[in-house]
C-alpha positions in Angstrom: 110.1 106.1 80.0 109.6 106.6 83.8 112.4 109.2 85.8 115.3 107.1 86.8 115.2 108.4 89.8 114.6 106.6 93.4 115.5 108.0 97.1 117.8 105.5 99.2 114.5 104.0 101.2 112.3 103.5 97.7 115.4 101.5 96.3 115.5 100.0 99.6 112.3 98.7 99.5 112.4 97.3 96.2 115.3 95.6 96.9 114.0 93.7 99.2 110.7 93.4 97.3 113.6 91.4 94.8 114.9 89.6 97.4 111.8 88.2 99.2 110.0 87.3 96.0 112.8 85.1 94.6 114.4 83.5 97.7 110.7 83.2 99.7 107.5 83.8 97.5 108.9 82.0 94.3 110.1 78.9 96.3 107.3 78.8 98.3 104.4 79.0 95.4 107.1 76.2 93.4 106.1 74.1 96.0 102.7 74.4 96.1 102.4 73.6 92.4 104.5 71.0 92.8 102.6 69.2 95.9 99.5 70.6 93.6 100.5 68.7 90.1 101.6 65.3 92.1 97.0 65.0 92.9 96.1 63.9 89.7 94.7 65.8 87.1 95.8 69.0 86.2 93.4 70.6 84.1 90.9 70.8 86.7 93.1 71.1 90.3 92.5 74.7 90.9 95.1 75.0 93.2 97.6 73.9 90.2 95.7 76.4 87.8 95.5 79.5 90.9 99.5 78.4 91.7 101.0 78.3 87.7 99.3 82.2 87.3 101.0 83.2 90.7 104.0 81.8 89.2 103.6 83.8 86.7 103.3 86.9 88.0 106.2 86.5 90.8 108.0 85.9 87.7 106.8 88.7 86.0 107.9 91.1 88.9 111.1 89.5 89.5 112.0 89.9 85.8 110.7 93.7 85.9 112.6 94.5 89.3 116.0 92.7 87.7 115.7 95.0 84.4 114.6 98.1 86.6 116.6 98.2 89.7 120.3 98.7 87.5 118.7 101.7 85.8 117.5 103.3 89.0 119.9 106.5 90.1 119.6 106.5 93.8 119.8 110.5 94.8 121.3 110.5 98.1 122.2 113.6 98.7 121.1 117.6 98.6 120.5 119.9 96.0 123.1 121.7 94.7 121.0 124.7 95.9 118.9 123.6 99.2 116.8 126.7 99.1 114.9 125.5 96.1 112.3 122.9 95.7 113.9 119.3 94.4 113.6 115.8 94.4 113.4 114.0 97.5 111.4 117.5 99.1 108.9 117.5 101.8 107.3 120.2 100.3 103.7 121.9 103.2 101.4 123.8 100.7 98.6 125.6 101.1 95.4 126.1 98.4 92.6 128.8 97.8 90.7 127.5 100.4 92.6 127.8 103.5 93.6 123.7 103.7 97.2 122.9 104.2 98.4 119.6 102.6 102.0 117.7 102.8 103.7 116.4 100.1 107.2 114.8 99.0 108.1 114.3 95.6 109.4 111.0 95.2 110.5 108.7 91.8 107.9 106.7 90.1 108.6 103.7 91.0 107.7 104.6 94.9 104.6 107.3 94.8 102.5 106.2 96.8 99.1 108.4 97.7 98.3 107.2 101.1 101.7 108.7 102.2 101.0 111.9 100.5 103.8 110.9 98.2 103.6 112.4 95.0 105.9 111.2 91.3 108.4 113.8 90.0 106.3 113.4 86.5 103.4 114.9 88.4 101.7 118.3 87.0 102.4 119.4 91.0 106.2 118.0 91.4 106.7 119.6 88.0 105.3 122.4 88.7 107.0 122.7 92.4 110.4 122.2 91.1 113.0 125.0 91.3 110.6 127.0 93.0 110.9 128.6 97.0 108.9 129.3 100.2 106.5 131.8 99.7 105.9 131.5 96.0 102.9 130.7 94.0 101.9 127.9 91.9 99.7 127.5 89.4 98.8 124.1 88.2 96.4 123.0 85.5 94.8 119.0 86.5 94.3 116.6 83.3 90.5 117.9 83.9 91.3 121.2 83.2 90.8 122.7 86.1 93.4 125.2 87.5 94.5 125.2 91.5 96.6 127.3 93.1 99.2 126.5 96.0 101.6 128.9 98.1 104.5 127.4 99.1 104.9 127.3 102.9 107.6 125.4 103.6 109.7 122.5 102.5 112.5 120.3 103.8 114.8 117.3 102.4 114.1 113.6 104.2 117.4 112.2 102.3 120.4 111.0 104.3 122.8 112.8 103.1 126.2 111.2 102.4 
């Protein structure tokens, strides 16, 4: 079972992921299969064949978001202690070799690599958690390889209520 936890802009987003696939995407593909179904033949009209599986998987998305989204806890505010490493951290590390990277530890349901967002089921979130500036952390990848970080600096991006 994925962390239950979100930050306000990653529940947010899927929201309105919800949102737009059942009151836009949804009735705009229904259409399409319908316009697509009234040309004849079915069994060989791709666009009725490509349009039922995009059904399919709007639905399949709308019916995971529905079930996920109650279960999501939205953490909107700080730490109890803000000098320690949590969820929802901006966290600026720095390896063995010099190179300084930024990370935030976000839920699952919202990592997102590009951003340099990183899952609090990581080795590295896990590893980070609790933890202050200038400590060390030792982390061991799924290829069994260690790597080391110092902790630089970190900060928390959630509104706080």
């Amino acid at each position: 079972m994925r962390a239950p936890y979100i930050t306000p802009e990653g529940y947010k987003r899927l929201s309105d992921e919800l949102d737009f696939l059942f009151r836009v995407r949804r009735p705009e593909v229904t259409r399409a299969v319908s316009e697509a179904a009234a040309m004849g033949d079915r069994s060989e009209n791709a666009e009725y064949i490509y349009g039922k599986k995009m059904l399919r998987e709007i639905d399949r998305r709308i019916r995971f978001l529905q079930k996920r989204l109650p279960d999501l806890k939205v953490i909107d505010r700080l730490p109890d202690d803000p000098t320690k490493i949590y969820f929802g951290a901006s966290v600026e590390l720095e390896n063995d070799e010099g190179e300084i990277i930024n990370i935030r530890i976000v839920g699952s349901d919202e990592f997102d690599p590009a951003q340099h967002w990183i899952s609090i089921e990581s080795p590295l979130a896990r590893a980070l958690i609790g933890k202050k500036v200038d400590e060390d952390v030792n982390i061991l990848l799924p290829d069994n390889r260690r790597v080391n970080y110092y902790i630089l600096n970190f900060r928390y991006d959630l509104s706080v209520t």
